[in-house]
DRENVEXTOR-884344 format. One record per residue (C-alpha): residue in one letter; x, y, z; residue number from 1. Coordinates in pm, whole numbers, padded with zeros to 5 digits. Layout:
// residues N
r=A, X=X, Y=Y, Z=Z, k=NUM
...
***
This chain:
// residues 241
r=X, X=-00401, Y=02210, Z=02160, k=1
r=X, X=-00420, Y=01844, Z=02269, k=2
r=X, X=-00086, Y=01668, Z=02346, k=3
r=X, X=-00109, Y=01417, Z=02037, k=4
r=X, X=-00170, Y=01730, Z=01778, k=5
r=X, X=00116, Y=01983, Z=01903, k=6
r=X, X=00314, Y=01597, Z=01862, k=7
r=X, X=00202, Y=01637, Z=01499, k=8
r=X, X=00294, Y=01968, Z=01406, k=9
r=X, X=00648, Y=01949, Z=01545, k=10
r=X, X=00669, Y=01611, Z=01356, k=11
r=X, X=00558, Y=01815, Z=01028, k=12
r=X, X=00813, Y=02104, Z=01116, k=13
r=X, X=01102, Y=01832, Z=01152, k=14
r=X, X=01039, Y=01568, Z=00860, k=15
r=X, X=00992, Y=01913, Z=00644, k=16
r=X, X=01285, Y=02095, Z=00792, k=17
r=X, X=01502, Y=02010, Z=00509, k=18
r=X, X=01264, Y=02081, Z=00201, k=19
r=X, X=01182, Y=01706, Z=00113, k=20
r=X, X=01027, Y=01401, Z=00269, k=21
r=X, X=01252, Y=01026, Z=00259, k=22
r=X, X=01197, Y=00694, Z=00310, k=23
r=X, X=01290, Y=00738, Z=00637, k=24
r=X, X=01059, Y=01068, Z=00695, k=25
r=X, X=00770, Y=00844, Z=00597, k=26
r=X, X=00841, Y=00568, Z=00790, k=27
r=X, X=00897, Y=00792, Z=01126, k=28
r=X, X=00535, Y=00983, Z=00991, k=29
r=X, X=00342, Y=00637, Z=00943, k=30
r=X, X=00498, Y=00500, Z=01291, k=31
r=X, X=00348, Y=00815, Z=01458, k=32
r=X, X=00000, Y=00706, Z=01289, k=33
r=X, X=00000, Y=00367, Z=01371, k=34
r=X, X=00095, Y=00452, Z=01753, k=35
r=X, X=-00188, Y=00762, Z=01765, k=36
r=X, X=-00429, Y=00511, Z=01644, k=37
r=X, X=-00618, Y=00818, Z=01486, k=38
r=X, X=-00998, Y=00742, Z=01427, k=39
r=X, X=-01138, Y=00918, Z=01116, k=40
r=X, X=-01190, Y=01255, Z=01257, k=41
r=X, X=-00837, Y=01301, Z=01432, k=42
r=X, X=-00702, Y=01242, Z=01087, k=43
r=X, X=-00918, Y=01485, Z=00966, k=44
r=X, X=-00762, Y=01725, Z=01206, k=45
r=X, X=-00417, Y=01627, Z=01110, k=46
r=X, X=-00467, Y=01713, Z=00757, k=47
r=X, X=-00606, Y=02068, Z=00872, k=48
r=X, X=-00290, Y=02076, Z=01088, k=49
r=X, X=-00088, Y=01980, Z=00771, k=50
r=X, X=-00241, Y=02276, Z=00583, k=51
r=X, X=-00198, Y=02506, Z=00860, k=52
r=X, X=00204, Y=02433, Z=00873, k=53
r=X, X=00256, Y=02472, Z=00523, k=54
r=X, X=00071, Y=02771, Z=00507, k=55
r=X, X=00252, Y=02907, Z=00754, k=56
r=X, X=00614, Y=02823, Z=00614, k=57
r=X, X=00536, Y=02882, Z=00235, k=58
r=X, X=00308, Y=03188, Z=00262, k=59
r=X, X=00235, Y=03294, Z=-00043, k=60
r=X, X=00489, Y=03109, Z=-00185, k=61
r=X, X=00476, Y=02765, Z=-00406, k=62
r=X, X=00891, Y=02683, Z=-00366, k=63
r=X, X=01015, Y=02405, Z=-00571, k=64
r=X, X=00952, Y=02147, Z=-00395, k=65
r=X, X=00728, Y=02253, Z=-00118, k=66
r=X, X=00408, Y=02100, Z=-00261, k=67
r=X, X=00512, Y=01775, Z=-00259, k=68
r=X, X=00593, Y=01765, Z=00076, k=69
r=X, X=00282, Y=01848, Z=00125, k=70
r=X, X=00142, Y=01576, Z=-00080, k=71
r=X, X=00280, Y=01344, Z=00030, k=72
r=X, X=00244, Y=01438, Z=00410, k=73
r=X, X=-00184, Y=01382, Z=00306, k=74
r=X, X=-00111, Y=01076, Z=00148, k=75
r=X, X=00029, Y=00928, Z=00434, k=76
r=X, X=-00263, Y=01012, Z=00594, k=77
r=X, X=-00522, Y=00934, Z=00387, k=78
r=X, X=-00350, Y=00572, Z=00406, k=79
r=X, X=-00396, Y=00542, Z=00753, k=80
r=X, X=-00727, Y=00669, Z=00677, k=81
r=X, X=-00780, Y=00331, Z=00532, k=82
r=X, X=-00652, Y=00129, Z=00767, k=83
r=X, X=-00757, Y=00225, Z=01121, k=84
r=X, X=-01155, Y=00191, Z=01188, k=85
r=X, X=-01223, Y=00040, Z=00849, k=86
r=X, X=-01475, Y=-00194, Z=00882, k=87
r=X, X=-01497, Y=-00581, Z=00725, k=88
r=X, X=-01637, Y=-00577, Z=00398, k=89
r=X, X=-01964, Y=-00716, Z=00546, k=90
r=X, X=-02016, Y=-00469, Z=00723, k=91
r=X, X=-01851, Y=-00137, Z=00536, k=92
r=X, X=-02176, Y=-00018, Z=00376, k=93
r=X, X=-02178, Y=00187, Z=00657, k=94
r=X, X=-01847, Y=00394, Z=00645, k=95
r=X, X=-01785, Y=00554, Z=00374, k=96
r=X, X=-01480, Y=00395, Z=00112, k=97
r=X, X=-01168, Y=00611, Z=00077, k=98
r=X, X=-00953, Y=00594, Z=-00217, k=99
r=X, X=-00629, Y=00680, Z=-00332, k=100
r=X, X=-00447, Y=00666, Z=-00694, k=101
r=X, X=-00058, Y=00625, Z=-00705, k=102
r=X, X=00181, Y=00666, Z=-00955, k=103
r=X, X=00543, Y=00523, Z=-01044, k=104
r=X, X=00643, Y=00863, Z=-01213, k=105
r=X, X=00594, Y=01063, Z=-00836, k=106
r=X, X=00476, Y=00771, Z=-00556, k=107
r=X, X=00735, Y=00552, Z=-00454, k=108
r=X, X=00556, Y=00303, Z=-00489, k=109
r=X, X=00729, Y=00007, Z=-00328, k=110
r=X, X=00735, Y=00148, Z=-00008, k=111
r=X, X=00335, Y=00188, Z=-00024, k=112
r=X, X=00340, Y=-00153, Z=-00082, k=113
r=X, X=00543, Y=-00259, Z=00177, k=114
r=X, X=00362, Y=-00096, Z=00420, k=115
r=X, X=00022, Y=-00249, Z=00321, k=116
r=X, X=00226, Y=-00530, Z=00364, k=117
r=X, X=00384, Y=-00450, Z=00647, k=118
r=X, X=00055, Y=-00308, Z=00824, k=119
r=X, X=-00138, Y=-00633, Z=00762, k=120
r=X, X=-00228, Y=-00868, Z=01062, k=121
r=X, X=-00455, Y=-01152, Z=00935, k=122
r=X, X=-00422, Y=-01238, Z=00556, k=123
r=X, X=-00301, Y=-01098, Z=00177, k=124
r=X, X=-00413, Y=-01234, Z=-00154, k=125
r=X, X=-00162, Y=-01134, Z=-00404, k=126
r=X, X=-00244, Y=-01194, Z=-00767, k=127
r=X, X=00052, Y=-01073, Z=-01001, k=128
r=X, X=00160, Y=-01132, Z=-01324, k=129
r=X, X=00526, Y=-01179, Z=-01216, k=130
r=X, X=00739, Y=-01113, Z=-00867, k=131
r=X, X=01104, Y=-00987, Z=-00941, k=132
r=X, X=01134, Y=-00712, Z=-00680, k=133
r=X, X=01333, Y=-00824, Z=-00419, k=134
r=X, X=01225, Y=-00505, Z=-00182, k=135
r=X, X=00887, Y=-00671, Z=-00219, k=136
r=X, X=00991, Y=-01028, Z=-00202, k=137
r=X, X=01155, Y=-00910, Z=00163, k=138
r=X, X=00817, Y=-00772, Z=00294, k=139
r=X, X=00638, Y=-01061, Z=00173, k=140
r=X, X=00846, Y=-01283, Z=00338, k=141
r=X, X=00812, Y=-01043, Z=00653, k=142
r=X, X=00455, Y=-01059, Z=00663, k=143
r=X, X=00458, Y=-01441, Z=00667, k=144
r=X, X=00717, Y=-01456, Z=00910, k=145
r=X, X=00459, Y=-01275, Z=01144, k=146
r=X, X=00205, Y=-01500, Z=01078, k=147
r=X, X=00005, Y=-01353, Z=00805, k=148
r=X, X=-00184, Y=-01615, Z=00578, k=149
r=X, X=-00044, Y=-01525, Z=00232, k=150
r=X, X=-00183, Y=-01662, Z=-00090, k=151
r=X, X=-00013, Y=-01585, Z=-00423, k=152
r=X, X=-00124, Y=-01627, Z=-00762, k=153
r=X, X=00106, Y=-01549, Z=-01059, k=154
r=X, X=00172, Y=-01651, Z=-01427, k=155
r=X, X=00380, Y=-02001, Z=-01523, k=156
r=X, X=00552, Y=-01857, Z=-01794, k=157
r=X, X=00679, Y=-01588, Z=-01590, k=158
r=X, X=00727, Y=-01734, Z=-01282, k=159
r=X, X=01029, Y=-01946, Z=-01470, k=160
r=X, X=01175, Y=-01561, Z=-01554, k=161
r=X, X=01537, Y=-01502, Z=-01411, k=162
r=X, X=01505, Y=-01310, Z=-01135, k=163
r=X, X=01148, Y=-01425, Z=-01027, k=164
r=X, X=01126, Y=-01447, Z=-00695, k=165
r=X, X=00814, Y=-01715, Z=-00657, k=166
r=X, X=01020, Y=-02023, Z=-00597, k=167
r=X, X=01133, Y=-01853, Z=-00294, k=168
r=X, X=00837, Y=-01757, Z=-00153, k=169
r=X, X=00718, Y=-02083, Z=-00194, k=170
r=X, X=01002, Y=-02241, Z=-00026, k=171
r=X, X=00916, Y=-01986, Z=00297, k=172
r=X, X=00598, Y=-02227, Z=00300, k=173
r=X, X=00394, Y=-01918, Z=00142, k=174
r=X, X=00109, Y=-02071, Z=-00059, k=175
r=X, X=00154, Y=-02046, Z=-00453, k=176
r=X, X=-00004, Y=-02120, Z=-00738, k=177
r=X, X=00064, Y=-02076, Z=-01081, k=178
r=X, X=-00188, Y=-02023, Z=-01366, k=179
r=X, X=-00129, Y=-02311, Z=-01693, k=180
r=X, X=-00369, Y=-02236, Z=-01930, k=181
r=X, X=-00273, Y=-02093, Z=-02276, k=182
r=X, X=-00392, Y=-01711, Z=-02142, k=183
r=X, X=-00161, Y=-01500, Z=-01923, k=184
r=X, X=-00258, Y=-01438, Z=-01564, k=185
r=X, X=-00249, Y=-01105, Z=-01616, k=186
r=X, X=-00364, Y=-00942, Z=-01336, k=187
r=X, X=-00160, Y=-00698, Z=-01044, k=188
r=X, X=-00381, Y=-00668, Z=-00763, k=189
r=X, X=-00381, Y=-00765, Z=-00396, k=190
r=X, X=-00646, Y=-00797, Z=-00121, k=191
r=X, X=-00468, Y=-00690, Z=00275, k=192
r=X, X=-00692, Y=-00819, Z=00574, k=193
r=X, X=-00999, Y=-00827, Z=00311, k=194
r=X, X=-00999, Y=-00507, Z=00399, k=195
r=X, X=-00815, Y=-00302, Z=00155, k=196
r=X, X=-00765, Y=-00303, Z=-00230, k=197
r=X, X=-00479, Y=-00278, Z=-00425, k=198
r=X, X=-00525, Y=-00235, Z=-00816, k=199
r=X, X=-00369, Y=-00095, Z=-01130, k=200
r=X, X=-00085, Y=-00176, Z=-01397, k=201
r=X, X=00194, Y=-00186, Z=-01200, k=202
r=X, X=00418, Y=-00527, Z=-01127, k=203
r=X, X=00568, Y=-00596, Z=-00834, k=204
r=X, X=00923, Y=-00563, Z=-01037, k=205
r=X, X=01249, Y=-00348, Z=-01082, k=206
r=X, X=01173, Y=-00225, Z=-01399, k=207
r=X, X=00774, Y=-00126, Z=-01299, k=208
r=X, X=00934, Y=00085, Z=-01015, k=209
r=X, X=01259, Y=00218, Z=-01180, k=210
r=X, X=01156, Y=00224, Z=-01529, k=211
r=X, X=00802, Y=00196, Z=-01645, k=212
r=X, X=00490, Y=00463, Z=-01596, k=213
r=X, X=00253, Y=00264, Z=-01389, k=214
r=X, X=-00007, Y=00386, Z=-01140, k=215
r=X, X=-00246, Y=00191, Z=-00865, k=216
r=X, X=-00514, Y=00239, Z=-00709, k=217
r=X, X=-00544, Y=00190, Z=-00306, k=218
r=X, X=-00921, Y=00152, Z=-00175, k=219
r=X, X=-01161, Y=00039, Z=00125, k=220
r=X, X=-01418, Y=00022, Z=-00129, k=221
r=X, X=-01638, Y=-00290, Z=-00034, k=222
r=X, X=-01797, Y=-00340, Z=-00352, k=223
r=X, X=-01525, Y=-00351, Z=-00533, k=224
r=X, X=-01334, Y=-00579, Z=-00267, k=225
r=X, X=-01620, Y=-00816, Z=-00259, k=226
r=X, X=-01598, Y=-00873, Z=-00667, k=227
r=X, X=-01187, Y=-00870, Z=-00620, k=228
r=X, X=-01218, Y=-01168, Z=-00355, k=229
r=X, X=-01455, Y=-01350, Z=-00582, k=230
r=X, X=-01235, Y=-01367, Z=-00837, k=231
r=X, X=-00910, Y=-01408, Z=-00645, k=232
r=X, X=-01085, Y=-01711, Z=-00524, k=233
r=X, X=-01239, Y=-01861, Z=-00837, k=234
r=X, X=-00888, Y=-01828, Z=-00989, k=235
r=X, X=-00720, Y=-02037, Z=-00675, k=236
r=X, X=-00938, Y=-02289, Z=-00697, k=237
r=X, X=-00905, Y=-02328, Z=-01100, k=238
r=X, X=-00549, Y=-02361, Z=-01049, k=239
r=X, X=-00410, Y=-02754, Z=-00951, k=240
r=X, X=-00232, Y=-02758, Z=-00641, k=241
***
Protein backbone atom coordinates (compact mmCIF):
# COMPACT_ATOMS: atom_id res chain seq x y z
CA UNK A 1 0.00 0.00 0.00
CA UNK A 2 1.37 3.40 -1.07
CA UNK A 3 2.79 5.66 1.71
CA UNK A 4 -0.06 8.43 1.38
CA UNK A 5 -2.98 5.56 1.77
CA UNK A 6 -1.54 3.49 4.89
CA UNK A 7 -1.30 7.68 6.08
CA UNK A 8 -5.08 7.51 5.55
CA UNK A 9 -6.14 4.56 7.24
CA UNK A 10 -4.22 5.26 10.46
CA UNK A 11 -5.75 8.81 10.22
CA UNK A 12 -9.32 7.00 10.00
CA UNK A 13 -8.33 4.56 12.94
CA UNK A 14 -7.30 7.72 15.14
CA UNK A 15 -10.03 10.52 14.38
CA UNK A 16 -12.54 7.32 14.91
CA UNK A 17 -10.79 5.92 17.93
CA UNK A 18 -13.17 7.49 20.24
CA UNK A 19 -16.63 6.72 18.47
CA UNK A 20 -17.28 10.31 17.03
CA UNK A 21 -15.72 12.81 14.70
CA UNK A 22 -15.14 16.91 16.13
CA UNK A 23 -14.43 19.98 14.85
CA UNK A 24 -11.09 19.34 15.41
CA UNK A 25 -11.17 15.62 13.77
CA UNK A 26 -12.38 17.37 10.64
CA UNK A 27 -10.12 19.97 10.51
CA UNK A 28 -6.93 17.50 11.06
CA UNK A 29 -8.99 15.11 8.12
CA UNK A 30 -9.44 18.18 5.60
CA UNK A 31 -5.65 19.39 6.38
CA UNK A 32 -4.53 15.84 5.35
CA UNK A 33 -6.62 16.45 1.97
CA UNK A 34 -5.51 19.66 1.18
CA UNK A 35 -1.68 18.55 1.77
CA UNK A 36 -2.28 14.99 -0.36
CA UNK A 37 -3.61 17.12 -3.06
CA UNK A 38 -5.72 13.96 -4.05
CA UNK A 39 -6.81 14.04 -7.81
CA UNK A 40 -10.25 12.43 -8.41
CA UNK A 41 -9.24 8.89 -8.41
CA UNK A 42 -7.02 8.89 -5.12
CA UNK A 43 -10.16 10.13 -3.48
CA UNK A 44 -11.89 7.50 -4.92
CA UNK A 45 -9.51 5.17 -3.23
CA UNK A 46 -9.84 6.89 0.05
CA UNK A 47 -13.47 6.37 0.19
CA UNK A 48 -12.87 2.51 -0.58
CA UNK A 49 -10.27 2.77 2.22
CA UNK A 50 -12.99 4.47 4.40
CA UNK A 51 -15.34 1.51 3.78
CA UNK A 52 -12.75 -0.97 4.29
CA UNK A 53 -11.95 0.49 8.02
CA UNK A 54 -15.35 0.62 9.07
CA UNK A 55 -16.06 -2.63 7.91
CA UNK A 56 -13.47 -3.91 9.61
CA UNK A 57 -14.21 -2.23 13.14
CA UNK A 58 -18.12 -2.51 13.01
CA UNK A 59 -18.47 -5.96 11.39
CA UNK A 60 -21.68 -6.77 11.29
CA UNK A 61 -22.53 -4.32 13.57
CA UNK A 62 -24.42 -0.73 13.02
CA UNK A 63 -23.31 0.81 16.83
CA UNK A 64 -24.90 3.99 17.74
CA UNK A 65 -23.03 6.18 16.37
CA UNK A 66 -20.74 4.40 14.05
CA UNK A 67 -22.50 5.45 10.82
CA UNK A 68 -22.03 8.82 11.16
CA UNK A 69 -18.60 8.68 11.48
CA UNK A 70 -18.66 7.22 8.58
CA UNK A 71 -20.66 9.84 6.93
CA UNK A 72 -19.16 12.24 7.65
CA UNK A 73 -15.55 10.81 7.00
CA UNK A 74 -17.18 10.66 2.86
CA UNK A 75 -18.35 13.97 3.16
CA UNK A 76 -15.19 15.34 3.83
CA UNK A 77 -14.14 13.78 0.96
CA UNK A 78 -16.50 14.30 -1.44
CA UNK A 79 -15.72 18.13 -0.53
CA UNK A 80 -12.35 17.93 -1.50
CA UNK A 81 -13.72 16.16 -4.34
CA UNK A 82 -14.92 19.52 -5.36
CA UNK A 83 -12.24 21.46 -4.85
CA UNK A 84 -9.00 19.90 -6.13
CA UNK A 85 -8.91 19.40 -10.15
CA UNK A 86 -12.22 21.14 -10.67
CA UNK A 87 -12.07 22.92 -13.63
CA UNK A 88 -13.31 26.82 -14.43
CA UNK A 89 -16.74 26.91 -15.35
CA UNK A 90 -15.66 27.47 -19.00
CA UNK A 91 -14.22 24.76 -19.24
CA UNK A 92 -16.11 22.05 -16.71
CA UNK A 93 -18.28 20.47 -19.41
CA UNK A 94 -15.70 18.13 -19.38
CA UNK A 95 -15.50 16.75 -15.73
CA UNK A 96 -18.22 15.63 -14.45
CA UNK A 97 -20.19 18.07 -11.47
CA UNK A 98 -20.25 16.59 -7.96
CA UNK A 99 -22.80 17.50 -5.51
CA UNK A 100 -23.52 17.42 -2.05
CA UNK A 101 -26.78 18.32 0.17
CA UNK A 102 -26.26 19.47 3.88
CA UNK A 103 -28.40 19.82 6.61
CA UNK A 104 -28.60 22.00 9.94
CA UNK A 105 -30.40 19.08 11.83
CA UNK A 106 -26.95 16.59 11.27
CA UNK A 107 -24.11 18.89 9.15
CA UNK A 108 -22.51 21.38 11.09
CA UNK A 109 -22.91 23.52 8.89
CA UNK A 110 -20.80 26.54 9.76
CA UNK A 111 -17.76 24.80 9.67
CA UNK A 112 -18.57 23.68 5.90
CA UNK A 113 -18.83 27.07 5.33
CA UNK A 114 -15.87 28.18 6.74
CA UNK A 115 -13.90 25.98 4.99
CA UNK A 116 -15.26 26.94 1.52
CA UNK A 117 -14.28 30.01 2.86
CA UNK A 118 -11.32 29.20 4.19
CA UNK A 119 -10.21 26.98 1.05
CA UNK A 120 -10.82 29.86 -1.41
CA UNK A 121 -7.80 31.63 -3.15
CA UNK A 122 -9.15 34.12 -5.77
CA UNK A 123 -12.75 35.47 -5.12
CA UNK A 124 -16.42 34.78 -3.17
CA UNK A 125 -19.72 36.28 -4.09
CA UNK A 126 -21.89 36.07 -1.12
CA UNK A 127 -25.54 36.93 -1.56
CA UNK A 128 -27.49 36.59 1.87
CA UNK A 129 -30.46 37.74 3.22
CA UNK A 130 -28.80 38.77 6.53
CA UNK A 131 -25.10 38.11 8.27
CA UNK A 132 -25.38 37.66 12.17
CA UNK A 133 -23.00 34.73 12.67
CA UNK A 134 -20.03 35.89 14.03
CA UNK A 135 -18.15 32.30 13.32
CA UNK A 136 -18.88 33.32 9.75
CA UNK A 137 -18.24 36.98 10.01
CA UNK A 138 -14.50 35.71 11.36
CA UNK A 139 -13.85 33.58 8.19
CA UNK A 140 -15.06 36.19 6.03
CA UNK A 141 -12.91 38.56 7.37
CA UNK A 142 -10.08 35.78 7.12
CA UNK A 143 -10.52 35.25 3.61
CA UNK A 144 -10.13 38.97 2.85
CA UNK A 145 -7.33 39.33 5.02
CA UNK A 146 -5.59 36.80 2.57
CA UNK A 147 -6.42 38.59 -0.26
CA UNK A 148 -9.54 37.10 -1.55
CA UNK A 149 -11.83 39.56 -3.61
CA UNK A 150 -15.10 39.36 -1.61
CA UNK A 151 -18.36 40.81 -2.82
CA UNK A 152 -21.45 40.77 -0.57
CA UNK A 153 -24.92 41.37 -1.29
CA UNK A 154 -27.56 41.39 1.50
CA UNK A 155 -30.99 42.95 2.41
CA UNK A 156 -31.30 46.86 3.84
CA UNK A 157 -33.84 46.10 6.17
CA UNK A 158 -31.88 43.48 7.67
CA UNK A 159 -28.64 44.64 7.43
CA UNK A 160 -29.84 47.49 10.18
CA UNK A 161 -30.79 44.12 12.49
CA UNK A 162 -28.88 44.05 15.94
CA UNK A 163 -26.38 41.80 15.65
CA UNK A 164 -25.77 42.12 11.81
CA UNK A 165 -22.51 41.90 11.12
CA UNK A 166 -22.37 43.88 7.49
CA UNK A 167 -21.19 47.20 8.79
CA UNK A 168 -18.19 45.40 9.83
CA UNK A 169 -17.34 43.74 6.97
CA UNK A 170 -17.63 46.74 5.20
CA UNK A 171 -15.41 48.62 7.42
CA UNK A 172 -12.59 45.58 6.67
CA UNK A 173 -12.83 47.34 3.09
CA UNK A 174 -14.97 44.12 1.95
CA UNK A 175 -17.24 45.31 -0.86
CA UNK A 176 -21.08 45.62 0.15
CA UNK A 177 -24.06 46.37 -1.16
CA UNK A 178 -27.37 46.48 0.04
CA UNK A 179 -30.61 45.82 -1.92
CA UNK A 180 -33.48 49.12 -1.50
CA UNK A 181 -36.25 48.21 -3.36
CA UNK A 182 -39.63 47.41 -1.68
CA UNK A 183 -38.83 43.31 -2.24
CA UNK A 184 -36.51 41.43 0.14
CA UNK A 185 -33.19 40.21 -1.14
CA UNK A 186 -33.98 37.05 -0.31
CA UNK A 187 -31.54 34.91 -1.46
CA UNK A 188 -28.57 32.57 0.63
CA UNK A 189 -26.17 31.54 -1.82
CA UNK A 190 -22.48 32.05 -2.50
CA UNK A 191 -20.15 31.54 -5.50
CA UNK A 192 -16.07 30.36 -4.08
CA UNK A 193 -13.36 30.84 -6.91
CA UNK A 194 -16.40 30.65 -9.56
CA UNK A 195 -15.83 27.43 -9.02
CA UNK A 196 -18.12 26.06 -6.49
CA UNK A 197 -21.84 26.63 -5.51
CA UNK A 198 -23.35 27.15 -2.42
CA UNK A 199 -27.30 27.11 -2.27
CA UNK A 200 -30.27 26.41 -0.05
CA UNK A 201 -32.41 28.05 2.89
CA UNK A 202 -30.03 28.44 5.31
CA UNK A 203 -28.66 32.10 6.70
CA UNK A 204 -25.49 32.71 7.62
CA UNK A 205 -26.98 33.30 11.41
CA UNK A 206 -27.11 31.87 15.07
CA UNK A 207 -30.46 30.90 15.00
CA UNK A 208 -30.17 29.06 11.19
CA UNK A 209 -27.32 26.98 12.80
CA UNK A 210 -28.57 26.49 16.44
CA UNK A 211 -32.16 26.65 15.92
CA UNK A 212 -33.82 26.38 12.58
CA UNK A 213 -34.05 23.14 10.03
CA UNK A 214 -32.20 24.39 7.06
CA UNK A 215 -30.25 22.42 4.46
CA UNK A 216 -27.73 23.53 1.37
CA UNK A 217 -26.66 22.38 -1.33
CA UNK A 218 -22.69 22.32 -2.26
CA UNK A 219 -21.94 21.83 -6.16
CA UNK A 220 -19.26 22.13 -9.11
CA UNK A 221 -22.14 22.10 -11.31
CA UNK A 222 -21.25 24.62 -14.20
CA UNK A 223 -24.58 25.17 -15.43
CA UNK A 224 -25.94 26.01 -12.57
CA UNK A 225 -22.83 28.29 -11.54
CA UNK A 226 -22.97 30.04 -14.81
CA UNK A 227 -26.90 31.12 -14.17
CA UNK A 228 -25.82 31.81 -10.24
CA UNK A 229 -22.99 34.34 -11.50
CA UNK A 230 -25.43 35.94 -13.87
CA UNK A 231 -27.58 36.82 -11.43
CA UNK A 232 -25.16 37.61 -8.62
CA UNK A 233 -23.97 40.09 -11.09
CA UNK A 234 -27.15 41.63 -12.48
CA UNK A 235 -28.13 42.15 -8.80
CA UNK A 236 -24.60 44.14 -8.02
CA UNK A 237 -24.93 46.20 -10.62
CA UNK A 238 -28.81 47.13 -9.85
CA UNK A 239 -27.73 48.06 -6.53
CA UNK A 240 -26.21 52.04 -6.11
CA UNK A 241 -22.88 52.05 -4.81
Amino acid sequence: MPLEQEQFVRLVDDLWGDGRLGRADLAELTTFLDDSDADEHALGVYRHLAFERWQARFGERIESGSLDLLEETLKRLRLSRLKNGQAPPSEAHATPAHSEAYFSSVDDCVAIIAELLGRSQHSVDICVFTVTDDRLSDAIARAHKRDVAIRIITDDDKAGDLGSDIDRLASLGIKTRQDRTDRHMHHKFAIFDQQILLNGSYNWTRGAADRNLENFIVTSDARLLRSFSREFERLWDLIDH
